[in-house]
C-alpha positions as CSV (number, residue, x, y, z in Angstrom):
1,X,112.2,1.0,-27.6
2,X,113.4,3.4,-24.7
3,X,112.0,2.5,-21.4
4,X,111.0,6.0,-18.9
5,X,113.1,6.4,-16.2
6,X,111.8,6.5,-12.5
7,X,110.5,9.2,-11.0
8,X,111.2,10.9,-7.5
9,X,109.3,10.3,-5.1
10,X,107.9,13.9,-5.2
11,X,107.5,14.5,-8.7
12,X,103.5,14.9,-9.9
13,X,102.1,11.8,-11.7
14,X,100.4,13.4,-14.4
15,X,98.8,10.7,-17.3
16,X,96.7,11.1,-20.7
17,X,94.1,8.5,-19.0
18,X,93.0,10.9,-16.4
19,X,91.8,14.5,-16.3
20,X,93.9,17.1,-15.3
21,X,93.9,17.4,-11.4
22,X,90.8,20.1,-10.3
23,X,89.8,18.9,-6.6
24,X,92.5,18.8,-3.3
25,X,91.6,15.1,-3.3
26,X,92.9,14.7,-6.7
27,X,95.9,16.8,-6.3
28,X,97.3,14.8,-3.3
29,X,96.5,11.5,-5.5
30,X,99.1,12.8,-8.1
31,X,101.8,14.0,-5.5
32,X,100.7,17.7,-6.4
33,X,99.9,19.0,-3.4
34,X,101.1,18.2,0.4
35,X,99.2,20.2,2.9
36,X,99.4,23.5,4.2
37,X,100.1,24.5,7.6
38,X,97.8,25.1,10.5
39,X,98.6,26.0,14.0
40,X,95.6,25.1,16.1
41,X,95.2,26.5,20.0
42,X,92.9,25.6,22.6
43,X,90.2,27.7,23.3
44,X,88.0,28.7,26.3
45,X,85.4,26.4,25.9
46,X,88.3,23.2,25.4
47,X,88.8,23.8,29.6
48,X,85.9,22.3,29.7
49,X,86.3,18.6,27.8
50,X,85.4,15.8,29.4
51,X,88.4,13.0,29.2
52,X,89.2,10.3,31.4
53,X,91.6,9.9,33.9
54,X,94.5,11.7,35.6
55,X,98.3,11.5,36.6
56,X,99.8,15.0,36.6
57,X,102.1,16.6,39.7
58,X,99.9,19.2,40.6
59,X,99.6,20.7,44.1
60,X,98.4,18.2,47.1
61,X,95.6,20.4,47.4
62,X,94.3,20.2,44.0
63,X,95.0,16.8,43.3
64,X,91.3,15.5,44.2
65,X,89.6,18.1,42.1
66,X,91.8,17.4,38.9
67,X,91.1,13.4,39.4
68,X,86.9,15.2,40.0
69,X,87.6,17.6,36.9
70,X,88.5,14.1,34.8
71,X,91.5,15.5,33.2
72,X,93.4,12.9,31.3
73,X,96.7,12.6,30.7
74,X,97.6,9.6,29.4
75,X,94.7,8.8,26.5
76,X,92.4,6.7,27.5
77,X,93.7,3.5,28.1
78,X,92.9,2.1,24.8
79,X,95.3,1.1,22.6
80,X,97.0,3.6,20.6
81,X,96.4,3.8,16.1
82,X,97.5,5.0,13.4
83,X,96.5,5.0,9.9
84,X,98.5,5.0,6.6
85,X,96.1,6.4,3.6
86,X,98.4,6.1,0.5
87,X,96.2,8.3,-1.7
88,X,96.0,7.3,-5.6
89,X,96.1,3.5,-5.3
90,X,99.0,1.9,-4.4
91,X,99.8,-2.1,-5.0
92,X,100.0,-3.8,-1.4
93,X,98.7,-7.2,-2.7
94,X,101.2,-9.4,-3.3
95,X,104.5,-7.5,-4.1
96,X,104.4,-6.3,-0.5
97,X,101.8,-8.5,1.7
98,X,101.3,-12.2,0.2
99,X,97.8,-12.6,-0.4
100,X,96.5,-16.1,-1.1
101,X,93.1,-18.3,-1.8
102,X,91.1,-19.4,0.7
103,X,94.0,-21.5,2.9
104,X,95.5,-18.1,3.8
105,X,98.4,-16.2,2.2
106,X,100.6,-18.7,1.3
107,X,97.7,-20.9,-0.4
108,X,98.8,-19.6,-3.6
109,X,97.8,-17.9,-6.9
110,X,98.5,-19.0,-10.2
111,X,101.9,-17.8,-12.2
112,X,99.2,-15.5,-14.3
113,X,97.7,-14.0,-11.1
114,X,101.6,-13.1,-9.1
115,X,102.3,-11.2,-12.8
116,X,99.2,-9.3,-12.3
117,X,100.8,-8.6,-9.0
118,X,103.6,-7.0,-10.9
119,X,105.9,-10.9,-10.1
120,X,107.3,-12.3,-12.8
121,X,107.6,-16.3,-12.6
122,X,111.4,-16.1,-11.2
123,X,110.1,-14.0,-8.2
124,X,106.4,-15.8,-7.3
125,X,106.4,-16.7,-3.6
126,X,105.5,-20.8,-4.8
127,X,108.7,-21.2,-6.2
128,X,111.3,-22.9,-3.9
129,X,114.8,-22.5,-3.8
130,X,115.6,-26.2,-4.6
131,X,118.7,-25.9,-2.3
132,X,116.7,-25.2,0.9
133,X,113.5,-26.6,-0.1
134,X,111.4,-23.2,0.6
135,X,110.8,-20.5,-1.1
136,X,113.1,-17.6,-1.2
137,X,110.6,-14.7,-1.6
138,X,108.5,-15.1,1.7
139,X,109.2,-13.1,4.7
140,X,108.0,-13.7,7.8
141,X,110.2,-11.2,10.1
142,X,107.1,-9.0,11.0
143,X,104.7,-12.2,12.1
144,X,102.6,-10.9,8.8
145,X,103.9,-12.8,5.8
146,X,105.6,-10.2,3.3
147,X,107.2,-10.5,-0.1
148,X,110.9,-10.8,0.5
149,X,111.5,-7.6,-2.0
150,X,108.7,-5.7,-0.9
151,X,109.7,-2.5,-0.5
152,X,107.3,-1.6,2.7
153,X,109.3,-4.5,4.2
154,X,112.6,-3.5,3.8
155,X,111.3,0.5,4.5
156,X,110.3,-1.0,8.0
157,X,112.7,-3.2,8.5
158,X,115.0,-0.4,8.2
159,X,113.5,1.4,11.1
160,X,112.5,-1.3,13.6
161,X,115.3,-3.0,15.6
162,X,114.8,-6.8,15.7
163,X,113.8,-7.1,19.2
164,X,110.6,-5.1,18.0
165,X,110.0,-7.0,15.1
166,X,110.0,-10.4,17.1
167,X,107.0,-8.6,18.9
168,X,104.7,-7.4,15.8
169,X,102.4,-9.7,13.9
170,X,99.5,-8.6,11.4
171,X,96.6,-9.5,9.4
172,X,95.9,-8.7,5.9
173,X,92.5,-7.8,4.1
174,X,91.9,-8.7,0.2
175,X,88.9,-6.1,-0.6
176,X,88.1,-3.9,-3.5
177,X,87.8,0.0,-3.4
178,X,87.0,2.4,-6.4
179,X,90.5,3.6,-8.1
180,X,91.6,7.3,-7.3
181,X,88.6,8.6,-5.5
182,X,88.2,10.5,-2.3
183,X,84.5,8.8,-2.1
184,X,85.9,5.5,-0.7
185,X,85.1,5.4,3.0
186,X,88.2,3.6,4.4
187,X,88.9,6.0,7.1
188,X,88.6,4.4,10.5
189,X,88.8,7.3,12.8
190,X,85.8,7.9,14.2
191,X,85.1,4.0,14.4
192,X,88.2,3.9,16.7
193,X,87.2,6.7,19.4
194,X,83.8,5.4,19.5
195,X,85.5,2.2,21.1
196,X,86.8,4.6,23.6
197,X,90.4,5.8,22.0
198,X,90.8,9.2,23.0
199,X,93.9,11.8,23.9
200,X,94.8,14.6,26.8
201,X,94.8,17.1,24.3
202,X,92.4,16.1,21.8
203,X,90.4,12.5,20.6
204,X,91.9,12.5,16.9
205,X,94.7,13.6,14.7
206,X,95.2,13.9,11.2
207,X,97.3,15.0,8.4
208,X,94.7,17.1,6.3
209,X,92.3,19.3,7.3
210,X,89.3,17.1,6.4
211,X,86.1,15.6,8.5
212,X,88.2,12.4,8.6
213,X,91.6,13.7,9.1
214,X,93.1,11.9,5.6
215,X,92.4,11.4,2.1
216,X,89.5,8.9,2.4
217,X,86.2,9.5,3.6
218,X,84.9,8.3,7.1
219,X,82.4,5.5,7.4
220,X,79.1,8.4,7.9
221,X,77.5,5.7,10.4
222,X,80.2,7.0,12.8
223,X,81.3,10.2,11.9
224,X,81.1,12.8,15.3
225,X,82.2,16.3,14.1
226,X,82.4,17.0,17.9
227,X,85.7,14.4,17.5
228,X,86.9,16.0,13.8
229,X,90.7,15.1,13.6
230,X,93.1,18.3,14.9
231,X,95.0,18.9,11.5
232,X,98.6,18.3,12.5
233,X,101.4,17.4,9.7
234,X,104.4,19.2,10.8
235,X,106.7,19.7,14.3
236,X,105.3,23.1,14.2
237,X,101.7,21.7,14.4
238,X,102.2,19.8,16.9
239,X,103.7,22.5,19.3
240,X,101.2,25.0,18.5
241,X,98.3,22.6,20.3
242,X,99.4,24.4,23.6
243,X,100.1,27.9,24.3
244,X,100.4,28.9,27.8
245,X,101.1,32.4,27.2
246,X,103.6,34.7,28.4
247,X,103.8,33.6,31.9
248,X,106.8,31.5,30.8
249,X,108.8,34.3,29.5
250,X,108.9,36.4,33.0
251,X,109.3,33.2,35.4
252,X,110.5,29.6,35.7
253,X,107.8,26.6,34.9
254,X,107.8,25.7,38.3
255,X,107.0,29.7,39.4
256,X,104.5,29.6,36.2
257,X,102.6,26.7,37.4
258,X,102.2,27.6,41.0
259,X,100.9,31.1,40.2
260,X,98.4,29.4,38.0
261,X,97.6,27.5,41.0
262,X,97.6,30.3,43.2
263,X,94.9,31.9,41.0
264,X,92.8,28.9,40.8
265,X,92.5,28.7,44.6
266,X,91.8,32.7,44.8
267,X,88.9,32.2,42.4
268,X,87.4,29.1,44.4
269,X,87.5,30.9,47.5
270,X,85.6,33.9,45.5
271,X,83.2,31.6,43.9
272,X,82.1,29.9,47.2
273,X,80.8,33.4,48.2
274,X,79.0,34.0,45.5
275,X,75.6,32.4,44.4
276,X,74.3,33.0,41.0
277,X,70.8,32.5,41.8
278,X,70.8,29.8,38.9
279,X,69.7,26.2,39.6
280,X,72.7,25.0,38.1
281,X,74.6,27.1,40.1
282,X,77.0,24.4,41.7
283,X,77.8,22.8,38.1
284,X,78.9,26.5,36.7
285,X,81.3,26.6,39.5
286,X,82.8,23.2,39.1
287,X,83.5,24.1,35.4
288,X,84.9,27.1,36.2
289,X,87.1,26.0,38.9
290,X,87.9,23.1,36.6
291,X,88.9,25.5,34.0
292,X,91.6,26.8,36.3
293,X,92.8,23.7,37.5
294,X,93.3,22.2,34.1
295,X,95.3,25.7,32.9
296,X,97.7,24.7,35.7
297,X,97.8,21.1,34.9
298,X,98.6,22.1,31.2
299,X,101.1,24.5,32.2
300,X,102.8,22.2,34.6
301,X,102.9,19.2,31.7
302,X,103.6,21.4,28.6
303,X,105.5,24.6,29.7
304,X,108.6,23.2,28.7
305,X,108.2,23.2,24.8
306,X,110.6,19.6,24.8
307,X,107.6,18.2,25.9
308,X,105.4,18.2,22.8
309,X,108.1,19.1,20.2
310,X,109.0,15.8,18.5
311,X,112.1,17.3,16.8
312,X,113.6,17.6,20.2
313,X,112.6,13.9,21.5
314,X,116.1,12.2,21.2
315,X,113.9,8.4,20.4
316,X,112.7,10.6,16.9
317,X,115.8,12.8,15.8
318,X,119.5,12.9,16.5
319,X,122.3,10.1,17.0
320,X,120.0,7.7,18.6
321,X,117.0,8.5,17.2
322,X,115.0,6.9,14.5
323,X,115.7,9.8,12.0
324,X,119.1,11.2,11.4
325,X,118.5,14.9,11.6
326,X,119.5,15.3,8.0
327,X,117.0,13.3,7.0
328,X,114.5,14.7,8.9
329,X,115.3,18.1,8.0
330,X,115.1,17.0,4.2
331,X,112.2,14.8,4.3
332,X,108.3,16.3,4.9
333,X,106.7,13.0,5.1
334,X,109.3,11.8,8.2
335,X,108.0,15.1,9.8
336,X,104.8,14.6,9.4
337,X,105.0,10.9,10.7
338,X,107.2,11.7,13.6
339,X,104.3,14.8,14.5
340,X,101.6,12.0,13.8
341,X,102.9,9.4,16.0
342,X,104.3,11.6,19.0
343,X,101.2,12.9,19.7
344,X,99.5,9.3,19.3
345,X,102.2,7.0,21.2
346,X,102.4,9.1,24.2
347,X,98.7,9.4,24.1
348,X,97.9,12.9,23.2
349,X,95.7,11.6,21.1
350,X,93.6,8.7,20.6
351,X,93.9,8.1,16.9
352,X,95.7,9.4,13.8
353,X,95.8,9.3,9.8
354,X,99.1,10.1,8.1
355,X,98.4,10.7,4.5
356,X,101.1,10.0,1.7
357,X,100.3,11.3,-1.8
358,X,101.1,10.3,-4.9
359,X,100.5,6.6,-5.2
360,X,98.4,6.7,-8.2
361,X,102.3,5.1,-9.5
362,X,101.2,3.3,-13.4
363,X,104.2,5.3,-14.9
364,X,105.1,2.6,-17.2
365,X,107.8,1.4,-15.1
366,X,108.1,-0.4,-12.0
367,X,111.0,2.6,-10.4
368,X,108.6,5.1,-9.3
369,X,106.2,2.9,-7.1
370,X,109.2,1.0,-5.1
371,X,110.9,4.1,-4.3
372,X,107.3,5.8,-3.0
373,X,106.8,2.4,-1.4
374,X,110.2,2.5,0.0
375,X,109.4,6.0,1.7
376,X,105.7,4.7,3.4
377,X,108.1,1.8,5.4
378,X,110.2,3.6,6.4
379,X,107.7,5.6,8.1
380,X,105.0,3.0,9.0
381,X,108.5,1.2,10.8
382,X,109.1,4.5,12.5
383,X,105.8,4.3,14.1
384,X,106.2,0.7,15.2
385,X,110.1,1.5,16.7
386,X,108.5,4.8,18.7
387,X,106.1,2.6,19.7
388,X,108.9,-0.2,21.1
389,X,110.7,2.6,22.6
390,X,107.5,4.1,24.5
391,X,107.0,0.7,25.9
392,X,103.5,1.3,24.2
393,X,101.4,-1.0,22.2
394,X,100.2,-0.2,18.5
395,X,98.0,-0.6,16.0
396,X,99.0,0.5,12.5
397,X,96.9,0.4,9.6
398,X,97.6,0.5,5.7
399,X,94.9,1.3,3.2
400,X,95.0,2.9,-0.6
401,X,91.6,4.3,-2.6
402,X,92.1,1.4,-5.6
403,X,95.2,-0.3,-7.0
404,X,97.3,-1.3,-10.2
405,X,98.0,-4.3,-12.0
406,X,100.9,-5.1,-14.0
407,X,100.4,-7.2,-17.7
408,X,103.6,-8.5,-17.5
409,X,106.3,-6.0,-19.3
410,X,109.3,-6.2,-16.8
411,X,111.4,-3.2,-15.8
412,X,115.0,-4.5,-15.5
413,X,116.4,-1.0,-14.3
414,X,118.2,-0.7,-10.7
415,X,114.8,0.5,-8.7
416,X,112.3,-1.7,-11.0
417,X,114.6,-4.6,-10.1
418,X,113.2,-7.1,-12.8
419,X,109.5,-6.7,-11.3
420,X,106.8,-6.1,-13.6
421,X,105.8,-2.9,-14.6
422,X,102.7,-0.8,-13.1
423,X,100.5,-0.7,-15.9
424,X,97.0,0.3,-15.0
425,X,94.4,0.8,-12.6
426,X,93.1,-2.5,-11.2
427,X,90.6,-2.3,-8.4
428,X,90.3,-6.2,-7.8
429,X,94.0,-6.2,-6.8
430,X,92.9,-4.2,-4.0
431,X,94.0,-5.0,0.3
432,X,94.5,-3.3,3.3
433,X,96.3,-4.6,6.2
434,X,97.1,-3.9,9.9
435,X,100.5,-4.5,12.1
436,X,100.2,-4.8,15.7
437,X,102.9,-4.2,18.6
438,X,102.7,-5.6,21.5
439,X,105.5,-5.2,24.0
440,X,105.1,-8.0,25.7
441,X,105.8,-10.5,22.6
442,X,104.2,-11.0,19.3
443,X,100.9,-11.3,19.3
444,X,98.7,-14.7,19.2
445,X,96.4,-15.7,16.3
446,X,93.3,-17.2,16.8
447,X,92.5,-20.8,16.0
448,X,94.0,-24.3,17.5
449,X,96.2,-25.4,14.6
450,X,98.0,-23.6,11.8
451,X,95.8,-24.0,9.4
452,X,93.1,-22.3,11.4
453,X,95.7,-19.6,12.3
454,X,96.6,-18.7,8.6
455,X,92.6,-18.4,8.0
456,X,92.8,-16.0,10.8
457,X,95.8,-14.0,9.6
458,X,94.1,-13.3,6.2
459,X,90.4,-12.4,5.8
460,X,89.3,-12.9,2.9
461,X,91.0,-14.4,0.0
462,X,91.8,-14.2,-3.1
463,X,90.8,-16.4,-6.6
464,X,94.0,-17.9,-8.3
465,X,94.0,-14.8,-11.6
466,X,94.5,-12.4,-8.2
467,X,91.8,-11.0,-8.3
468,X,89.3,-10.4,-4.9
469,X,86.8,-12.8,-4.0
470,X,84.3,-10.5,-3.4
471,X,82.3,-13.9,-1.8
472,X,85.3,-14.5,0.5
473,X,84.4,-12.1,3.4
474,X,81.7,-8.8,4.0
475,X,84.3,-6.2,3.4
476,X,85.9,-8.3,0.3
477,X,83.7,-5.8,-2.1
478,X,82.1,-3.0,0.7
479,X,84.9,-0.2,2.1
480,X,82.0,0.5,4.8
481,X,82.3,-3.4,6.1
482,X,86.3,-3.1,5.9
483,X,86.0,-0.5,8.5
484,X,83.7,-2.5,10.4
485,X,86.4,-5.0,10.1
486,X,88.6,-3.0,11.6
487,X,87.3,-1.6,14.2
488,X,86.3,-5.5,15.6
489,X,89.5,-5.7,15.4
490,X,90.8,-3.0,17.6
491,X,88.4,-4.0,19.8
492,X,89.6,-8.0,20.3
493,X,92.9,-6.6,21.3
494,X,91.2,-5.3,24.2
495,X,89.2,-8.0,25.0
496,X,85.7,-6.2,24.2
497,X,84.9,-7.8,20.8
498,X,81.8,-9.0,22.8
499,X,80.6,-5.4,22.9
500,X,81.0,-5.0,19.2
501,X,77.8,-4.8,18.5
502,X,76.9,-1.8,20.9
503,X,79.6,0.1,19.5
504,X,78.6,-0.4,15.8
505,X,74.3,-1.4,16.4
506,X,74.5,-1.2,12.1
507,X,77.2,-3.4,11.6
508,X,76.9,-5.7,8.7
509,X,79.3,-8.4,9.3
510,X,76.8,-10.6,10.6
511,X,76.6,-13.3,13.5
512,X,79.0,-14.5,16.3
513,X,80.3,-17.1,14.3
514,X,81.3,-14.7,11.4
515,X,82.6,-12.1,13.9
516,X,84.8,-14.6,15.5
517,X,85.9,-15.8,11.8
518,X,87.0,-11.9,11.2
519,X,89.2,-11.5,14.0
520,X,93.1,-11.8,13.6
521,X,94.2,-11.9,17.6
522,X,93.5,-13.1,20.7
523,X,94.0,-9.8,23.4
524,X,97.2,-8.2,24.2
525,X,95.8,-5.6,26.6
């Protein structure tokens, strides 16, 4: 019996099991469809947004009313995310991140439940090498313990140099979502700028033009259309946020900025001899003037299109960057990373989902899924090397609508490398889980002793068949609670988990003691 060969990674998944594709949800699921562009510009009213704090090289004289004006350009302070949503259910259980029973992720399964996980006996993370001792198949280069042939492993190992892999550690999350569905609400954006993430240009980013940036819903209990993720997925996106007109053509940034400046101080002077017989009349002013100032201060950051452009940042493309520019130019989902994460790490924005379609990978075969897995490590290590190289901390998160299951057929071809074969839909393989830099070394779990710090590293568990515990923890079998999750999360990196419950007053993850039981890190901020 002939075995089906491996498909690109860009070919459609198309199977007799499911209806032919009629929604844009469902379409990116099958790797049919990859987002349009959109430039977006800012408009009159965005003079007027209300960041946070201030370090331009403005004029002397307008240096105290841009600090008054609040114009921020560095983010907010908080940490900067980004999201992975690997639309169509994608395996992340096991044959990538070890997940385990209740001792953490090297507690582990049964032989039956690692073949669910598409691991055949030879290749189950309990079997030691009897030369060394230890098993071969655990990797624990990224702090986060990962199948030593996972394929996001080796994508991000790729990518990351080894001085930023000593300084990453993560968590992993066994829960259950519905398979191939848009209606899961995984996406964390909104959760993450109501702790305070924000940008200078604009709070969130995403990949497609939805309310929550991605492919996933967002948890409603946060949603804030006044944040709705800026659609960005391409270089051209991401230079597009700023136009500063044709001032640039005729003179020099410098000359552009100071006759912004120069108009800005001629309209104060104007303004302070006129009274608009409104009670209000002081604020209109300070807007306006504000207006002005924060014209010039875009001018002076982002006249020179290098600035925002992430093909031209030499840390992204070229000799020493983290794409070749062959690659880049021949790879869409590198440029929309790269536009993702330039805008994020330098704190553009506060927060941003990357979507990669296609991951809805039961083919048959085991070749299709590694080289699609292959792809999303490569990128999520990108993030985490920009990161390193930005001197920036980073929290990166990995989450699919569902997952497969494998009964045990193996696929012996080069790319299915004797792994079991992706067989079917299988939501109680399900997990999500999150990497952290943190430049100043890898970051500390919780808990006294190892045993308490493997708990801590894994929330949640799994029963020995691989299959979620939906008992083990309040997200184990509710995508609203795995948000919650993560967001006390983001928070304990900071410090402010104690304000957790002001940020999210309907969180249902319960009391102190459970909060504290849910959180991976100690702070690294």
């Amino acid at each position: 019996m002939s075995k089906p060969k491996h498909l690109h990674p860009d070919s459609p998944l198309l199977f007799a099991d499911h209806r032919k594709p009629m929604t844009r949800r469902e379409f990116i699921s099958a790797g049919l469809c990859r987002g349009g562009q959109a430039i977006a510009g800012l408009s009159l009213l965005s003079l007027f947004a209300n960041p946070n704090e201030a370090r331009a090289a403005l004029s002397p004289d307008l240096e105290a009313l841009r600090n008054r004006c609040g114009i921020n350009v560095q983010g907010a302070g908080k940490i900067p995310f980004i999201s992975f949503d690997l639309a169509g259910g994608a395996n992340i259980a096991g044959s990538n991140v070890l997940v385990g029973g209740a001792g953490g992720q090297q507690d582990f399964l049964s032989t039956a439940g690692y073949n669910k996980l598409g691991l055949p006996g030879d290749m189950a993370p309990n079997i030691a090498n009897p030369d060394v001792g230890i098993s071969d198949f655990i990797n624990t280069d990224l702090g986060l313990a990962f199948h030593s042939d996972s394929q996001f492993l080796r994508g991000i190992l790729e990518r990351v140099s080894p001085e930023t892999a000593s300084r990453i550690s993560g968590a992993v999350i066994p829960n259950r979502s519905d398979n191939d569905t848009g209606n899961n609400p995984h996406n964390p954006m909104y959760a993450i700028a109501a702790a305070g993430a924000d940008g200078s240009l604009m709070p969130l980013i995403g990949s497609r033009n939805t309310d929550s940036g991605g492919n996933s819903m967002a948890a409603a209990n946060f949603i804030d259309l006044g944040k709705r993720p800026t659609k960005v997925d391409r270089p051209s996106d991401v230079t597009g946020l700023v136009d500063v007109g044709d001032l640039f053509g005729l003179l020099s940034q410098q000359d552009a900025v100071a006759v912004m400046e120069s108009i800005q101080r001629i309209s104060a002077h104007k303004m302070a001899a006129v009274n608009s017989n409104i009670s209000r009349d002081a604020v209109i002013k300070d807007l306006v003037n504000c207006g002005y100032v924060k014209s010039a201060d875009l001018a002076d950051r982002f006249g020179d299109p290098s600035t925002l452009n992430p093909l031209l940042d030499p840390d992204i493309v070229g000799p020493g960057g983290i794409f070749s520019m062959a690659e880049f130019d021949a790879e869409r989902e590198f440029q929309k990373t790269a536009s993702i994460m330039k805008l994020v790490v330098n704190g553009y924005s506060g927060a941003g989902t990357v979507t990669m379609g296609g991951f809805d990978y039961h083919t048959g075969e085991r070749g299709t899924g590694e080289l699609r897995d292959l792809r999303a490590g490569r990128c999520m290590g990108a993030c985490l090397e920009y990161a390193a190289r930005r001197n920036q901390p980073l929290m990166m998160y990995v989450f699919s609508d569902g997952s497969v299951a494998s009964n045990g057929r193996i696929d012996d071809s080069v790319e299915g490398r004797g792994k079991g074969e992706w067989t079917g839909d299988n939501s109680s393989t399900g997990a999500s889980f999150f990497l952290v830099y943190n430049p100043s070394g890898r970051p500390q779990l919780l808990g006294s002793n190892a045993e308490q710090m493997a708990r801590h590293q894994q929330l949640g568990f799994m029963r020995a068949d691989a299959s979620v515990d939906t008992a083990s923890a309040p997200s184990a079998n509710n995508v609203n609670l795995l948000v919650d999750t993560v967001l006390l999360n983001y928070m304990a990196l900071h410090g402010e988990q104690g304000q957790f419950n002001a940020v999210a007053p309907r969180q249902g993850l319960g009391n102190a003691a459970m909060l504290d039981a849910l959180t991976a890190f100690a702070p690294i901020v």
